[in-house]
N, C-alpha and C positions, 0 to 999 in steps of 0.2 A: 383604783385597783389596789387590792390590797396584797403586799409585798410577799403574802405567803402563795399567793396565785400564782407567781413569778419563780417562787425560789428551787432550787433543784439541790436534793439532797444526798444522789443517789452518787454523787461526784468521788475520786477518789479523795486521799485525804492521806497527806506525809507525817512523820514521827521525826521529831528532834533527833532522832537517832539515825534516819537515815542516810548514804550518802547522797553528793549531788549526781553524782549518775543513776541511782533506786531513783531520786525527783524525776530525771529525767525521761527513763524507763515509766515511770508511772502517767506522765505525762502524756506520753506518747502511744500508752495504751488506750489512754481514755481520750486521746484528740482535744486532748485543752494546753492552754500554755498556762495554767495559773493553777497551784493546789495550794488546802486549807490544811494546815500543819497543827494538829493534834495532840493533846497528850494522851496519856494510857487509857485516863476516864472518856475521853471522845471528847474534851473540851477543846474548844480552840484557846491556839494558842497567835498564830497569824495567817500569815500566806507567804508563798512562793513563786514570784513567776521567772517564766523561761527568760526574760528579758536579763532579771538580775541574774541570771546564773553567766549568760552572757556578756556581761560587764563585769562579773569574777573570772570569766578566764581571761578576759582583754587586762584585766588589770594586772595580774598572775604573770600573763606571759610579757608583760610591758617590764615588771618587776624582776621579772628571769625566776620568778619562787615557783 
């Protein structure tokens, strides 16, 4: 099967510039826990998932920052 059969494009897609609550919000618009983080041109740059946002606040509030 070839991976473009598979792939979905229509997903959203976060900006370096966003905060973690816009990820979150976006996230939760589209019912996924994971977005592809883009720059201006639409390139990828990585991802985000809801997980690591959640092991930045555990870590945050573990630190008191």
């Amino acid at each position: 099967t070839p991976v473009a059969n598979l792939l979905q494009s229509d997903l959203a897609a976060a900006r370096p510039s966003w905060s973690l609550r816009d990820a979150v919000v976006a996230m939760e618009a589209s019912h996924t826990d994971i977005l592809a983080v883009v720059d201006s041109d639409g390139g990828f740059i990585g991802i985000i998932r809801a997980d690591d946002i959640l092991k930045l606040d555990e870590i945050l509030e573990e630190t008191g920052a």
